[in-house]
C-alpha positions in Angstrom: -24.9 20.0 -21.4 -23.1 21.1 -24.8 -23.2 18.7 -27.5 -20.2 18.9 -30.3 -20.8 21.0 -33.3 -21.5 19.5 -36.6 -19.1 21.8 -38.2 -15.6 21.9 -36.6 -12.7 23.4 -37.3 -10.2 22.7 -39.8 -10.6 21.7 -43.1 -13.2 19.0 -43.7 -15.7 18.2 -46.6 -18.6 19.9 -44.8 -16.8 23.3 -44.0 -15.2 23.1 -47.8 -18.3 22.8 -49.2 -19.5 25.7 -46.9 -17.0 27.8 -47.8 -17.1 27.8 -51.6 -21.6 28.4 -51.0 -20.5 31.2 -48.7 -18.0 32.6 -51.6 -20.6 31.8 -54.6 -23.6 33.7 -52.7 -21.9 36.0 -50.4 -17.8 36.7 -50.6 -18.0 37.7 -46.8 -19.6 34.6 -45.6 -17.0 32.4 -47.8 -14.4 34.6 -46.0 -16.0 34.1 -42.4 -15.8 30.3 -42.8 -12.3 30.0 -44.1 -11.2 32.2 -41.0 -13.5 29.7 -38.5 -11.9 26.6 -40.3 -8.2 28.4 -39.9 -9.0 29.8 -36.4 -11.7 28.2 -35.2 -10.0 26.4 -32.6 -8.2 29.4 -31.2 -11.4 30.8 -31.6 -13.1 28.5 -29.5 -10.6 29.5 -26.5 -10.6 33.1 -26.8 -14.2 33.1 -26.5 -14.0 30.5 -23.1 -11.6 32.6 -22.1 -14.2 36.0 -22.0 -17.2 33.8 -20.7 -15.1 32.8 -17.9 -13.5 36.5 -17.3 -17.2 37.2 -17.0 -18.1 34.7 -15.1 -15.3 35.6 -12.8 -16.3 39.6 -13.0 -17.9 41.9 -10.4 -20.8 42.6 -12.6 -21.6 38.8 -12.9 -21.0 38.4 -8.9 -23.3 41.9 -8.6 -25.8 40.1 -10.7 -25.7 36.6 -8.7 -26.1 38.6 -5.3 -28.9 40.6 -7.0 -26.9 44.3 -6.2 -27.9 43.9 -2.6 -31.7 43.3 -2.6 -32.3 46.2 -4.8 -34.4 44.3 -7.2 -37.3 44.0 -5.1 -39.5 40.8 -5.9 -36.8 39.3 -8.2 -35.2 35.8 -8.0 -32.1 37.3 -5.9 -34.4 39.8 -3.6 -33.8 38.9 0.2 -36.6 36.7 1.8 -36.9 38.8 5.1 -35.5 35.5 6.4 -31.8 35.6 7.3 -31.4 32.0 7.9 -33.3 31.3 4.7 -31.0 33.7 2.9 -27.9 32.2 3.9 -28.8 28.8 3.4 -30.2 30.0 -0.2 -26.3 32.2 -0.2 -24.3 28.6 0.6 -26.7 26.5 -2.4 -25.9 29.2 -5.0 -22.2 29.2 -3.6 -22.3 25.2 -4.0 -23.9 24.7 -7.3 -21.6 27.7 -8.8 -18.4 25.7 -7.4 -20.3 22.6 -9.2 -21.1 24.3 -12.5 -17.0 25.3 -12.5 -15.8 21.5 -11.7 -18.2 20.3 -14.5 -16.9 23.2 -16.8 -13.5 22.3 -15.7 -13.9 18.5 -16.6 -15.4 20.0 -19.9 -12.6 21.5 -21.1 -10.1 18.3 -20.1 -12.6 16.2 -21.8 -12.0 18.3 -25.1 -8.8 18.6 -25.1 -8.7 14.7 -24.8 -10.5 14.4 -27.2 -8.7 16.7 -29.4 -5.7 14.7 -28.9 -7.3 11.2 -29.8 -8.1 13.0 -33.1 -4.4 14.3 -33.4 -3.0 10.9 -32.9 -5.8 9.1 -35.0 -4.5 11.4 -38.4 -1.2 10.8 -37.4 -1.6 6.9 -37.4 -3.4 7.3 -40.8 -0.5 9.3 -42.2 2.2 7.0 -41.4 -0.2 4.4 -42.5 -0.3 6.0 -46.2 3.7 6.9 -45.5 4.0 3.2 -45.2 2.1 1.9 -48.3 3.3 5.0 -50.3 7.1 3.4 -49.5 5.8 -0.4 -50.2 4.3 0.5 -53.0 7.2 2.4 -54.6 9.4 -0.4 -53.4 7.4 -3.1 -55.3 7.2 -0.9 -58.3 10.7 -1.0 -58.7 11.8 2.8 -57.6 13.5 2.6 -54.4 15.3 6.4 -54.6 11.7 7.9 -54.1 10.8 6.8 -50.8 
């Protein structure tokens, strides 16, 4: 289970403060964390998007099937038993097809949550619109709302 990462992107006290040690000891690192807090996001995606193009490869099925029993002794070597095999075949199969709807309800999850976020800095920036416009109103200047 993945557990969300104490540094996010976008631009937040942690990853500022990151930034400007990464540009005071190293210029590159500084540089690397300003990309990750503008692209990290898109970042994020790109890199599901190569994990699951491997997943979905022939080398990664190759691997799963063990190249046909030529790893003699390994964890994906044939038994002897063919029963045994194919049961062992259909459990792989049905944990795989598992490990995708659990990736799959990942990913919604996220993007939920991404969205709560979204709609929580909305609601605190009409909330500051709001008092910005009272505030201006009470003070007596009503053309800058």
């Amino acid at each position: 289970m993945r557990s969300t990462p104490v540094i996010r992107p976008g631009f937040h006290p942690l990853s500022i403060g990151l930034m400007v040690l990464g540009f005071v000891f190293a210029w590159p690192l500084g540089l690397a964390m300003l990309a990750y807090m503008i692209w990290g996001d898109r970042m994020q995606v790109f890199f599901e998007g190569v994990r699951d193009g491997y997943r979905n490869s022939r080398l990664a099925a190759e691997m799963r099937r063990g190249f046909g029993g030529g790893f003699a002794g390994g964890p994906f070597a044939s038994t002897g038993n063919a029963a045994f095999d194919a049961y062992r075949a259909a459990e792989l199969e049905r944990l795989e097809a598992e490990r995708r709807r659990l990736d799959d309800e990942r990913r919604e999850f996220e993007a939920y949550m991404s969205h709560l976020r979204r709609a929580r800095d909305q609601e605190e920036f009409d909330r500051f619109k709001a008092e910005r416009a009272a505030r201006r109103m009470r003070d007596g200047d009503p053309t800058r709302v």
